[in-house]
C-alpha positions as CSV (number, residue, x, y, z in Angstrom):
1,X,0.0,0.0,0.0
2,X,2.3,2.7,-1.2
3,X,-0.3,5.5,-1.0
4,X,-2.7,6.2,2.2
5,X,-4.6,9.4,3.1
6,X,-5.6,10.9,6.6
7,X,-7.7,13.7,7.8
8,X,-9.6,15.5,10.4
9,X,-12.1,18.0,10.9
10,X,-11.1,21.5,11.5
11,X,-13.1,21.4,14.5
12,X,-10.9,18.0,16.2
13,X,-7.4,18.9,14.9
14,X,-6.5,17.4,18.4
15,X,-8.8,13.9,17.0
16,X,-9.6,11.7,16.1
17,X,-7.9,11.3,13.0
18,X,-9.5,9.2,10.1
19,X,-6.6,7.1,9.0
20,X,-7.6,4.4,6.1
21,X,-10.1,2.8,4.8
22,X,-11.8,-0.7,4.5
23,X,-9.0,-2.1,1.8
24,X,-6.1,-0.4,4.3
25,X,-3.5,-2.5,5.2
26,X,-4.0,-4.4,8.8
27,X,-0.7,-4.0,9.7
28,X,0.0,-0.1,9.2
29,X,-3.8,0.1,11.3
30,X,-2.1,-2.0,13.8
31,X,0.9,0.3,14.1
32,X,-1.4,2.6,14.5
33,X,-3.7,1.5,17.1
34,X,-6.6,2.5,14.4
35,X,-10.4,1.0,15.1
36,X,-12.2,-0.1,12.4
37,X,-15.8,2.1,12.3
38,X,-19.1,2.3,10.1
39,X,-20.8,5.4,10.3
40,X,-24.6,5.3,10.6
41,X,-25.6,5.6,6.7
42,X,-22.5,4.8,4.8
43,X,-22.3,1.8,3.0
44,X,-18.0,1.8,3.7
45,X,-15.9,1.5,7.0
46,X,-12.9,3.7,8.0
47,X,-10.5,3.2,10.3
48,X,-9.8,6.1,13.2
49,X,-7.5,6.7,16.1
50,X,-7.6,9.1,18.7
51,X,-4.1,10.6,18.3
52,X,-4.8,14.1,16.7
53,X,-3.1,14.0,12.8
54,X,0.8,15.3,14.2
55,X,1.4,12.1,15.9
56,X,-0.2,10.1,13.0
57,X,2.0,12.0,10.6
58,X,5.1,11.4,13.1
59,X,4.6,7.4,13.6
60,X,3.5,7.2,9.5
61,X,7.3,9.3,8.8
62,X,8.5,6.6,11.0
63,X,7.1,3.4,8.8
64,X,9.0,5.3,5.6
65,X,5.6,7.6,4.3
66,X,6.1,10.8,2.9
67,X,3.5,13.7,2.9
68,X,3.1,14.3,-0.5
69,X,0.3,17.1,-0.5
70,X,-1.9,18.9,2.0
71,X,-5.3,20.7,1.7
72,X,-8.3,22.0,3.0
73,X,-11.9,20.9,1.6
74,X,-14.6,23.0,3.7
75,X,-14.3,21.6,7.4
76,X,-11.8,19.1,6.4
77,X,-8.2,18.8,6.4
78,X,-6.6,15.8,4.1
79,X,-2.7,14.4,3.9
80,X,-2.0,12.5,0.7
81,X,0.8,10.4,2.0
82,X,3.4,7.9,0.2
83,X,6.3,5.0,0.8
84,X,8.4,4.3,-1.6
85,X,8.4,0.6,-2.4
86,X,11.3,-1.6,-1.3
């Protein structure tokens, strides 16, 4: 899984952090401590941890990903993160 992105609400940029999706590989969620969730009306699970998006970004840096871009959309902010494969 070279590519993964995270994100928060503007509102929680102390968390929780949404950190991968269904397909996301179980062992970078277990790194993480990430929790597997389904929110009421979507058809698609997420993973989350409570860490707010610094110490994500800080233990991800330490697996080998790289923030490749950074942005806003309305009351969200998104990381586009990559690892170069070995």
């Amino acid at each position: 899984m070279p590519y993964m992105l995270i994100s928060t609400q503007i509102r929680l940029e102390n968390g929780p952090t949404n950190v991968g999706d269904e397909h996301s590989d179980p062992a970078v969620m277990s790194y993480l401590g990430a929790r597997k969730k389904t929110m009421l009306g979507n058809n698609f699970s997420e993973y989350q941890v409570d860490d707010p998006p610094r110490l994500v970004l800080d233990k991800l840096e330490k697996m080998g990903f790289r923030v490749l871009s950074m942005t806003g959309v309305g009351q969200t902010l998104v990381w586009c993160l990559h690892k170069e494969n070995e």
